[in-house]
Residue frames as a rotation matrix with the C-alpha (Angstrom) as fourth column:
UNK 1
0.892 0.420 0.168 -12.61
0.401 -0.906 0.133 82.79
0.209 -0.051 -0.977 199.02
UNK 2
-0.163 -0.959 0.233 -9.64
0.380 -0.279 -0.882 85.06
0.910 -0.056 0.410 199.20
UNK 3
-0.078 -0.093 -0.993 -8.40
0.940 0.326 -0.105 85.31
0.333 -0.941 0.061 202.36
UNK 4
-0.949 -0.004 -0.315 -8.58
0.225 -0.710 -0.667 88.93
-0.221 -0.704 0.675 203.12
UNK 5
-0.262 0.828 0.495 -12.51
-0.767 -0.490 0.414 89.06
0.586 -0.272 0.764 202.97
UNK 6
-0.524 0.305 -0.796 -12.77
0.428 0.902 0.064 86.13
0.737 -0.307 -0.602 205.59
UNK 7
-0.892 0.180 -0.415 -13.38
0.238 -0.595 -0.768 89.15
-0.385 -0.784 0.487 208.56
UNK 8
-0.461 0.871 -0.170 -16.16
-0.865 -0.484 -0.133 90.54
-0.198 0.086 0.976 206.89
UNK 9
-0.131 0.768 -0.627 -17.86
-0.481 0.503 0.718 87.41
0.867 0.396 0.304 205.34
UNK 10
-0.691 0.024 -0.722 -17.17
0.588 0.599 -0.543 86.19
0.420 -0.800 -0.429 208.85
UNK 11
-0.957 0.149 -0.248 -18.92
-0.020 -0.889 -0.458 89.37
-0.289 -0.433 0.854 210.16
UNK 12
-0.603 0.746 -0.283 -21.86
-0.720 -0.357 0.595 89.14
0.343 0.563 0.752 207.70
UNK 13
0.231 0.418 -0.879 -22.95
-0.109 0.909 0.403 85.29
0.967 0.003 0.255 208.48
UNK 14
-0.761 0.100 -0.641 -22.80
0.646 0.020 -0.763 85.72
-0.063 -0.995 -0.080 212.43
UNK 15
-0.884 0.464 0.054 -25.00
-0.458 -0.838 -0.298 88.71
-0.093 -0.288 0.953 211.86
UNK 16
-0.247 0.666 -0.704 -27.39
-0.586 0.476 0.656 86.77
0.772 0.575 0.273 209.58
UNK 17
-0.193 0.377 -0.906 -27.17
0.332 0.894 0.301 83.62
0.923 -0.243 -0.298 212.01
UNK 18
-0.951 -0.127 -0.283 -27.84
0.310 -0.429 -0.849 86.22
-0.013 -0.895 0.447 214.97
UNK 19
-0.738 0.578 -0.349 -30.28
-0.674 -0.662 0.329 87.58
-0.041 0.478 0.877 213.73
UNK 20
-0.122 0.736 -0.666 -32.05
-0.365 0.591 0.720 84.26
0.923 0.331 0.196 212.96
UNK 21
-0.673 -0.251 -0.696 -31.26
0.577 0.410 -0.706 82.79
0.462 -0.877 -0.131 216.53
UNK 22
-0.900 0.286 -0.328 -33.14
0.152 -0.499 -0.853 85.67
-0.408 -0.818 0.406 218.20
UNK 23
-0.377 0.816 -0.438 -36.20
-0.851 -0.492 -0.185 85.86
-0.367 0.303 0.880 215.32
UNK 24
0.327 0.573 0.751 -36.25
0.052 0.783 -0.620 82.79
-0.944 0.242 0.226 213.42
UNK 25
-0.616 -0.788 0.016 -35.48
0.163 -0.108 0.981 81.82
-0.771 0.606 0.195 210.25
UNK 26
0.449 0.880 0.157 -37.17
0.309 0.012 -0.951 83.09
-0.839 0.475 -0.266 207.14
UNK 27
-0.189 -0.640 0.745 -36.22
0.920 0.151 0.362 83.61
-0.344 0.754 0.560 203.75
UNK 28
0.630 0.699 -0.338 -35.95
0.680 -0.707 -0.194 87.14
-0.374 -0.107 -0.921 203.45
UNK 29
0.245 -0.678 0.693 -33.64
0.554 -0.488 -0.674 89.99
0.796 0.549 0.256 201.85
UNK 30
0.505 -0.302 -0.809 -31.54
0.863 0.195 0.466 90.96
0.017 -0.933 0.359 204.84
UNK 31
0.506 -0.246 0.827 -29.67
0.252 -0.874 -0.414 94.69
0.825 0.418 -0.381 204.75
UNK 32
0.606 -0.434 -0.667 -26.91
0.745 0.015 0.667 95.17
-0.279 -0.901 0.333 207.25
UNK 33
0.742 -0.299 0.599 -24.74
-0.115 -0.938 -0.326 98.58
0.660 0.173 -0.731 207.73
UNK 34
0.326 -0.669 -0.668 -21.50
0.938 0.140 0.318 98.72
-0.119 -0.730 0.673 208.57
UNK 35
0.873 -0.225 -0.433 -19.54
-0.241 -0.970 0.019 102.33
-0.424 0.088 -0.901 208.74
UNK 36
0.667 -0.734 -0.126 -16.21
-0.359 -0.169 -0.918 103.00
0.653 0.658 -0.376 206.28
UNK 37
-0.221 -0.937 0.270 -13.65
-0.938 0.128 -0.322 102.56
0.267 -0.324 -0.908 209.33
UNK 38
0.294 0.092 0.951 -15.53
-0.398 0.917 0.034 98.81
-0.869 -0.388 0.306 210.25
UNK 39
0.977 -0.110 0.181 -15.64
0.209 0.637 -0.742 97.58
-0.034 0.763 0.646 207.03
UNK 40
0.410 -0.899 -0.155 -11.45
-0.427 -0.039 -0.904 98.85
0.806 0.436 -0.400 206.65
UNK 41
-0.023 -0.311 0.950 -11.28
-0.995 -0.089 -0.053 97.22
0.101 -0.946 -0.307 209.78
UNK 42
0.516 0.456 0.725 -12.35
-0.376 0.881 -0.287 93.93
-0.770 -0.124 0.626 208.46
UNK 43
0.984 -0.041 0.173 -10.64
0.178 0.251 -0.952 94.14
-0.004 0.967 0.254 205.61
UNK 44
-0.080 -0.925 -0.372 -7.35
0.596 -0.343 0.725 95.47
-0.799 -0.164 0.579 206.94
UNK 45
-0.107 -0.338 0.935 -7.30
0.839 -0.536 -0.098 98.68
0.534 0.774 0.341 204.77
UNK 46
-0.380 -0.174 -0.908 -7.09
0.556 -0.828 -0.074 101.95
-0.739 -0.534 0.411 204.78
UNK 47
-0.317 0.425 0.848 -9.56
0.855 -0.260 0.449 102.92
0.411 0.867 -0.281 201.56
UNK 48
-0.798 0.545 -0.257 -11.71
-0.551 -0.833 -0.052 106.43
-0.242 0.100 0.965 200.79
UNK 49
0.193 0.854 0.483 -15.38
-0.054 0.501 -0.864 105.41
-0.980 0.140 0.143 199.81
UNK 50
0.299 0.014 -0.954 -14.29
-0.954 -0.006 -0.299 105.60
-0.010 1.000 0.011 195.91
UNK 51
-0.443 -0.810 -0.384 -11.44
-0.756 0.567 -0.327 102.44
0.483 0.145 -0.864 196.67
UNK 52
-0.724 0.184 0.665 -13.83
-0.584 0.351 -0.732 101.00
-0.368 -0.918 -0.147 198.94
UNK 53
0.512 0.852 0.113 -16.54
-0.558 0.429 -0.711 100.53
-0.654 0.301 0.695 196.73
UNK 54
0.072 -0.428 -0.901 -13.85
-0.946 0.256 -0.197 98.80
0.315 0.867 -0.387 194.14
UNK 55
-0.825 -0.517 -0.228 -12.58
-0.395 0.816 -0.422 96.60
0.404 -0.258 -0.877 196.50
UNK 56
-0.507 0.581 0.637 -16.08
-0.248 0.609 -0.754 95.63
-0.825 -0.540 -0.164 197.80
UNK 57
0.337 0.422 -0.842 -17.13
-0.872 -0.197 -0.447 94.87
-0.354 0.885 0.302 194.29
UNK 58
-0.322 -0.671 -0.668 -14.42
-0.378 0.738 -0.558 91.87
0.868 0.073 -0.491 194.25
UNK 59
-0.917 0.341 0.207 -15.78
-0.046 0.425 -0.904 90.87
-0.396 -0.839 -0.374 197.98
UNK 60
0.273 0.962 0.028 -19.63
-0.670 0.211 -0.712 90.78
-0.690 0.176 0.702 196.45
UNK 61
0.604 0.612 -0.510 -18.56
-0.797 0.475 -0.374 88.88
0.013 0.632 0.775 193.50
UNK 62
-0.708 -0.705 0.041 -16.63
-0.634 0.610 -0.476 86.18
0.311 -0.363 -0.878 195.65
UNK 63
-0.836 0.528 0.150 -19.80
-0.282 -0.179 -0.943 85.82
-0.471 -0.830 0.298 197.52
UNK 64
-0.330 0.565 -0.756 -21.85
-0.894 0.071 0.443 85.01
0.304 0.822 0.481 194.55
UNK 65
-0.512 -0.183 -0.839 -21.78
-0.491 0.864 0.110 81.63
0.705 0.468 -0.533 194.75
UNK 66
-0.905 -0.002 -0.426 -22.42
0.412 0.248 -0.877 81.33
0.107 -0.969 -0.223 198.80
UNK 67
-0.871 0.159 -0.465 -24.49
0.313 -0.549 -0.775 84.31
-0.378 -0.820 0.429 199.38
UNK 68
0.403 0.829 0.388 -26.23
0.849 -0.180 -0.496 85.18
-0.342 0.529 -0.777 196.58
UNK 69
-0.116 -0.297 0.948 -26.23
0.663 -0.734 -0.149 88.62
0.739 0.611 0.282 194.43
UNK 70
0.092 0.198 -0.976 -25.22
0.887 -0.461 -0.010 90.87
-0.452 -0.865 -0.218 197.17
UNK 71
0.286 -0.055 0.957 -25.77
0.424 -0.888 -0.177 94.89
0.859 0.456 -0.231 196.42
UNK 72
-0.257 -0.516 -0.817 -23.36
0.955 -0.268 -0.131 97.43
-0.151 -0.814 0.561 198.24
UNK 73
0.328 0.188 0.926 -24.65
0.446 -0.895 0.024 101.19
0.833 0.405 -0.378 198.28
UNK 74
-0.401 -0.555 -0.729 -23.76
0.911 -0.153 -0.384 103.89
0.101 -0.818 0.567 200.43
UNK 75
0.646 0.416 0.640 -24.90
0.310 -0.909 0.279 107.22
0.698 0.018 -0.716 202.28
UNK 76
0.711 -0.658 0.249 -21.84
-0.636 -0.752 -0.170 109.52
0.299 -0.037 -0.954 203.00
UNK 77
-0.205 -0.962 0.179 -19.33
-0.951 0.153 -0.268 107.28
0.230 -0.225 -0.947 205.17
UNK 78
-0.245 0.159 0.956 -21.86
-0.585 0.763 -0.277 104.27
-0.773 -0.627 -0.094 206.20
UNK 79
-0.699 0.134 -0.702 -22.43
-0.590 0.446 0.673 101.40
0.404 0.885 -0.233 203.38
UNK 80
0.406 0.720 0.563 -25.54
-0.627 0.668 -0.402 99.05
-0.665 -0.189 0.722 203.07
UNK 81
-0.951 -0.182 -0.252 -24.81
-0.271 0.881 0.387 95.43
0.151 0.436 -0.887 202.20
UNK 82
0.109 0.858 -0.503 -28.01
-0.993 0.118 -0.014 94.32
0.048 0.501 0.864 200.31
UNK 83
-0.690 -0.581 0.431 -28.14
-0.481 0.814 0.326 90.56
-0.541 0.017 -0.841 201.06
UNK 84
-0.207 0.819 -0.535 -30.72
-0.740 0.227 0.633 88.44
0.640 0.527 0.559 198.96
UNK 85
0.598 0.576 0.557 -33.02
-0.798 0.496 0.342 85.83
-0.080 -0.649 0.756 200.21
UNK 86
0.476 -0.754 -0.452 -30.33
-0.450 0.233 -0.862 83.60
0.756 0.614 -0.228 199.09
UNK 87
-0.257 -0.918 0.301 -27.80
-0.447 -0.163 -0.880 84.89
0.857 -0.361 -0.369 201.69
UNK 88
-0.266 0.294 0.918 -30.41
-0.921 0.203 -0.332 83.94
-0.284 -0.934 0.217 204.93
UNK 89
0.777 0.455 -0.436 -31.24
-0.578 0.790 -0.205 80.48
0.252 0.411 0.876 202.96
UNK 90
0.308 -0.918 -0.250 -27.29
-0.245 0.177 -0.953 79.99
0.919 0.355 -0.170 202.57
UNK 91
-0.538 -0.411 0.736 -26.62
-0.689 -0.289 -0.665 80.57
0.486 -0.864 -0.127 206.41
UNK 92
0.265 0.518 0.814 -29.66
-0.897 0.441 0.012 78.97
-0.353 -0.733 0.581 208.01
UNK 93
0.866 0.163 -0.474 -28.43
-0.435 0.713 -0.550 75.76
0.248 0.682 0.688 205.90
UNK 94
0.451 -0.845 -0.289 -24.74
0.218 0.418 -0.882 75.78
0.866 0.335 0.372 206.50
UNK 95
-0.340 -0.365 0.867 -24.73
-0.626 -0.599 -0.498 76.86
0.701 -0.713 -0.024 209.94
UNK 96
-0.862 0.077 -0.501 -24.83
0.291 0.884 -0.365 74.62
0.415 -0.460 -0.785 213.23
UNK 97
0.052 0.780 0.623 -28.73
-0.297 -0.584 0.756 75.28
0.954 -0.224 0.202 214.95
UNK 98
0.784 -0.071 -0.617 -27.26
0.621 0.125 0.774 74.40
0.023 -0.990 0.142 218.41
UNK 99
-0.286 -0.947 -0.146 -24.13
0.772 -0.137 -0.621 75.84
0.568 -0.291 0.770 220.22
UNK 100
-0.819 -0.171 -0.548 -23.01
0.461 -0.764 -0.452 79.25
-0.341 -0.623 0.704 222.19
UNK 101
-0.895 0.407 0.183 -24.75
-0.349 -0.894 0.282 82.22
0.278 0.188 0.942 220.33
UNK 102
0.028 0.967 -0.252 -28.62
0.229 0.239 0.944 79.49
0.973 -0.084 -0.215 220.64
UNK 103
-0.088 0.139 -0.986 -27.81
0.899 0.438 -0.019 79.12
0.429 -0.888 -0.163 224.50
UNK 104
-0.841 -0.359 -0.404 -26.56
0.471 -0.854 -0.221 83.22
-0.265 -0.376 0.888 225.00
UNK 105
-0.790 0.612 0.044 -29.46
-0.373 -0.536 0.757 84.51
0.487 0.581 0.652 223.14
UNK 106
-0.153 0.463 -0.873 -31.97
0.440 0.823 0.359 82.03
0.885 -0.330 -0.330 225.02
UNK 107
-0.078 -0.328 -0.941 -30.78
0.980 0.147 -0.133 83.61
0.182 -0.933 0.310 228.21
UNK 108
-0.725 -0.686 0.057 -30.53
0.681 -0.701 0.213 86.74
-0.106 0.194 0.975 227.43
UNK 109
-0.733 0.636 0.240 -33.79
-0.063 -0.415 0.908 87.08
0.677 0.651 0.344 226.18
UNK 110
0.114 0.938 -0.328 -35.34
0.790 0.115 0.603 86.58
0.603 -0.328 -0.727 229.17
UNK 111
0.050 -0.045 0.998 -36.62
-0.600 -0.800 -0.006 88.75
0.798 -0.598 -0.067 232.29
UNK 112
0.821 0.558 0.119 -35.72
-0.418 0.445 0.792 88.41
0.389 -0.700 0.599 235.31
UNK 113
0.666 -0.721 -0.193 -32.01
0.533 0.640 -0.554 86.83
0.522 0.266 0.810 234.51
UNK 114
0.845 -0.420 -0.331 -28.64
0.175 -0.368 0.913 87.56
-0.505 -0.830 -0.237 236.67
UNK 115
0.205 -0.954 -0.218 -25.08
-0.950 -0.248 0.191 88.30
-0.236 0.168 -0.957 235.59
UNK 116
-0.562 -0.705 0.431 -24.01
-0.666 0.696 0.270 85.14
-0.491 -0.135 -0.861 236.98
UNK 117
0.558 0.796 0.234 -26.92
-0.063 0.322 -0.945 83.44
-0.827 0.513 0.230 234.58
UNK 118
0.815 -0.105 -0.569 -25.08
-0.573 -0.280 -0.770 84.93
-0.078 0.954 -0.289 231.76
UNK 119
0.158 -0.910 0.383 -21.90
-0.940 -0.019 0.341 83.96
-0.303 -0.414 -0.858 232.97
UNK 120
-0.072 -0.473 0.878 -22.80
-0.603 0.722 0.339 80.69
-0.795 -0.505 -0.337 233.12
UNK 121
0.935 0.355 0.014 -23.87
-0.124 0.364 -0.923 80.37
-0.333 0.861 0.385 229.44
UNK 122
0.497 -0.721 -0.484 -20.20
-0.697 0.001 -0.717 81.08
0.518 0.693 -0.502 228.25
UNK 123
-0.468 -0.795 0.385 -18.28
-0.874 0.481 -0.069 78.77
-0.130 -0.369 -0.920 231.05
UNK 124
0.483 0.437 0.759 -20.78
-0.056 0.880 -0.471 76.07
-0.874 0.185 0.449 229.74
UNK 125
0.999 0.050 0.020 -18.91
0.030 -0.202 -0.979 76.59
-0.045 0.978 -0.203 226.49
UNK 126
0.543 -0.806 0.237 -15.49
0.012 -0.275 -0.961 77.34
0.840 0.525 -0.140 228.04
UNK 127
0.226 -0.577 -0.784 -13.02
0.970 0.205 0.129 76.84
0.086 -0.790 0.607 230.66
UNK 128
-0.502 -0.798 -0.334 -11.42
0.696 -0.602 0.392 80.24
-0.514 -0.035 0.857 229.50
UNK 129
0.135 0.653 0.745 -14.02
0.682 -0.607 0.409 82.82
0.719 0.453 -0.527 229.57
UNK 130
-0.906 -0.396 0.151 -12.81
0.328 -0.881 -0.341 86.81
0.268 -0.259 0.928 230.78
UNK 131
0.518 0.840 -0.164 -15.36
0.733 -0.336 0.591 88.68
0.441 -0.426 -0.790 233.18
UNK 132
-0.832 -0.523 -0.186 -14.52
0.537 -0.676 -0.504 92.01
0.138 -0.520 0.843 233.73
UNK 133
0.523 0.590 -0.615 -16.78
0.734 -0.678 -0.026 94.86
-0.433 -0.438 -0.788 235.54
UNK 134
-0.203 -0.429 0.880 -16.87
0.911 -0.413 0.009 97.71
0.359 0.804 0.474 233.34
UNK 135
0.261 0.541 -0.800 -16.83
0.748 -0.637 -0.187 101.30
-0.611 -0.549 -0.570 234.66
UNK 136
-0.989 -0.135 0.054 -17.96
0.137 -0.733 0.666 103.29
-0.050 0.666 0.744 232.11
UNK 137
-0.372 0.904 -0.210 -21.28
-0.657 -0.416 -0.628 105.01
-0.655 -0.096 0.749 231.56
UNK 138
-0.171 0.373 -0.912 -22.14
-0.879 0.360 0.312 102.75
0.445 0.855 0.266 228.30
UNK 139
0.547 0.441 -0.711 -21.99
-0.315 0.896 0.313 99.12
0.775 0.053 0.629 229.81
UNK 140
0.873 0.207 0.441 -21.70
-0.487 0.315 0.815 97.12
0.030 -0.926 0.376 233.22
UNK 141
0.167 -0.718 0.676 -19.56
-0.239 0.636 0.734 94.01
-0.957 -0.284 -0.065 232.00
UNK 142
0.276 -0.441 -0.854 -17.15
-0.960 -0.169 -0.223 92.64
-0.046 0.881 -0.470 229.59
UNK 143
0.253 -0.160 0.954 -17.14
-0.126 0.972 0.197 88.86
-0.959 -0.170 0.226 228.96
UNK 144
0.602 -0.220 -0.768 -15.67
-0.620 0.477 -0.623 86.92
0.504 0.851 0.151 225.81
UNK 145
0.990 -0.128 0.064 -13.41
0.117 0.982 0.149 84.02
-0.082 -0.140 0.987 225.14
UNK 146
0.450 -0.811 -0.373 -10.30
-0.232 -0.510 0.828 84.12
-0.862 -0.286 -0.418 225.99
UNK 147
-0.375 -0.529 0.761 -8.77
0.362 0.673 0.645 81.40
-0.854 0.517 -0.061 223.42
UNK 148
-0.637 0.331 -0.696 -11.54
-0.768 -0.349 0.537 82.79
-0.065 0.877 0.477 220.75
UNK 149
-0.687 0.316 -0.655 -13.12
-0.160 0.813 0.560 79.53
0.709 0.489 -0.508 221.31
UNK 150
-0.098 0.460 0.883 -16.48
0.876 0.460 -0.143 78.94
-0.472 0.759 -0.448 220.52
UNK 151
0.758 0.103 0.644 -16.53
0.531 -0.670 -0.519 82.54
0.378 0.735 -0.563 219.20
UNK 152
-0.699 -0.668 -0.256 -13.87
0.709 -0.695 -0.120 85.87
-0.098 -0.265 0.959 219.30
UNK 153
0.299 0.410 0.862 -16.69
0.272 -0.902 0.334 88.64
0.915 0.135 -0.381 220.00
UNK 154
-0.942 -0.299 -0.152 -16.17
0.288 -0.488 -0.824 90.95
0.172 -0.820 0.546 222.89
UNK 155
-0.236 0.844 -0.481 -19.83
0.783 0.458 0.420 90.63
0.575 -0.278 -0.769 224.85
UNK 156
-0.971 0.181 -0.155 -20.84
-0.030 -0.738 -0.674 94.38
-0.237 -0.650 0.722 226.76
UNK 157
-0.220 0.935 -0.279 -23.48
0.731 0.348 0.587 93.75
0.646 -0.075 -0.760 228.47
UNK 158
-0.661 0.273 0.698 -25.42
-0.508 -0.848 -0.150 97.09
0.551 -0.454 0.700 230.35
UNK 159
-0.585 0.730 -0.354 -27.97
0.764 0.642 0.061 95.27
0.272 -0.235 -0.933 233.33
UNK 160
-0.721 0.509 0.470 -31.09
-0.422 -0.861 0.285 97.42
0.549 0.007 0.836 233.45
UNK 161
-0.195 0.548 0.813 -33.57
-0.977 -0.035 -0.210 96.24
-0.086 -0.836 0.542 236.50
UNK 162
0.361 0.772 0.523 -35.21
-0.697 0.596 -0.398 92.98
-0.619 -0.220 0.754 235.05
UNK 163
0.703 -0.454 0.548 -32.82
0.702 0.320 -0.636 92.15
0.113 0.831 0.544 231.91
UNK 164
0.045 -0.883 -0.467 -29.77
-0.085 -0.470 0.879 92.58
-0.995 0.000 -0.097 230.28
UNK 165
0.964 0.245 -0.104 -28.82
-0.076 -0.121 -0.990 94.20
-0.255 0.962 -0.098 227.46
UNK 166
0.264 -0.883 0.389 -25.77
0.296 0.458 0.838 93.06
-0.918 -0.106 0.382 225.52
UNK 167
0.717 -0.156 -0.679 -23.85
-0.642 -0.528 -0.556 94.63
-0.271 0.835 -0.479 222.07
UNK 168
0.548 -0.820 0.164 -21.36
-0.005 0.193 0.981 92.65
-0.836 -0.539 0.102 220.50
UNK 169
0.797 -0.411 -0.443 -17.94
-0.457 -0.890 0.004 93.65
-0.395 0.199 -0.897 219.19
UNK 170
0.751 -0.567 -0.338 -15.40
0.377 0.789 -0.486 92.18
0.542 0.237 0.806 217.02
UNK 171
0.560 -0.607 -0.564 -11.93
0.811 0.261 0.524 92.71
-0.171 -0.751 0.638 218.93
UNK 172
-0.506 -0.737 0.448 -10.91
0.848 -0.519 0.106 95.27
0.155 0.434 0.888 216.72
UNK 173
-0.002 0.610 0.792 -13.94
0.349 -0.742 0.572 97.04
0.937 0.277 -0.212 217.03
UNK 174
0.727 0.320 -0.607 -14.19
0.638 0.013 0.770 96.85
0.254 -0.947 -0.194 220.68
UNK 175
-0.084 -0.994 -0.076 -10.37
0.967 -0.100 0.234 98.11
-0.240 -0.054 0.969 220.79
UNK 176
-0.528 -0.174 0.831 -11.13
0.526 -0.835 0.159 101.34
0.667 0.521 0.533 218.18
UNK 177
0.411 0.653 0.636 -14.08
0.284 -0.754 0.592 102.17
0.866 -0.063 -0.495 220.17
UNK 178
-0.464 -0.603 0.649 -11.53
0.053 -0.750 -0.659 102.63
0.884 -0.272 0.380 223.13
UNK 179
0.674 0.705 0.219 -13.88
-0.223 -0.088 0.971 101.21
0.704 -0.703 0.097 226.24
């Protein structure tokens, strides 16, 4: 695969294997939305939607082979990426069914659970895992690997009485949005 769509195909197949981690896996036709400034954010550009849709047109038919016939469409600035049953076949196959994201998601998903719960899912995983208290109206804390290892997302997590809720952000994204 050419190297400047690794970010996004990296981007697509975490969603996918999120996605299965917290539902299950099923062979199904999968539809994920990113906005115009993520997707030039993955891609390191600086396209309009005309140049965009070219250059994702060359990133769908890289992807053939892996994913399947992906379809890219778009309303005003945000694009759907059409994945076929393929793309969740492709993933749940070539993807480990143990590690961080099974153990974070596990946790997460219950009630009842603490910070320091979460916490301890990533320092099972890492020596060299960032915990910061966030003061901002949107979320609580900020946790990720430092090193990038076992994953480079940026974890903001918001704790509402009984559970936590948790968004996560590639580095760039986390950066644009400027928390």
């Amino acid at each position: 695969m050419d190297k400047r769509y690794s970010e996004l195909d990296k981007s697509i197949r975490d969603a996918i294997k999120e996605e299965q981690v917290k539902l299950g896996f099923r062979k199904e036709v999968i539809r994920l939305y990113y906005p115009l400034e993520a997707v030039n954010r993955l891609l390191g550009t600086d396209h309009d939607i005309t140049a965009m849709y070219k250059e994702l047109e060359a990133f769908t038919a890289e992807e053939n082979d892996t994913l399947g016939s992906i379809v890219v469409s778009n309303k005003d600035e945000r694009f759907c990426f059409r994945l076929p049953e393929e793309a969740s076949v492709y993933v749940h196959e070539h993807t480990p069914g143990e590690g961080f994201i099974y153990d974070f998601i596990a946790v997460i998903g219950r009630h009842g659970i603490s910070i320091e719960d979460v916490i301890a899912v990533f320092h099972k995983h890492s020596e060299h895992v960032h915990v910061e208290k966030i003061r901002d109206n949107e979320f609580d804390y900020l946790i990720y690997f430092e090193d990038g290892v076992p994953d480079d997302y940026r974890y903001c997590l918001s704790v509402e009485e009984d559970h936590i809720i948790y968004h996560r952000y590639t580095k760039s994204e986390y950066e644009a949005f400027g928390f």
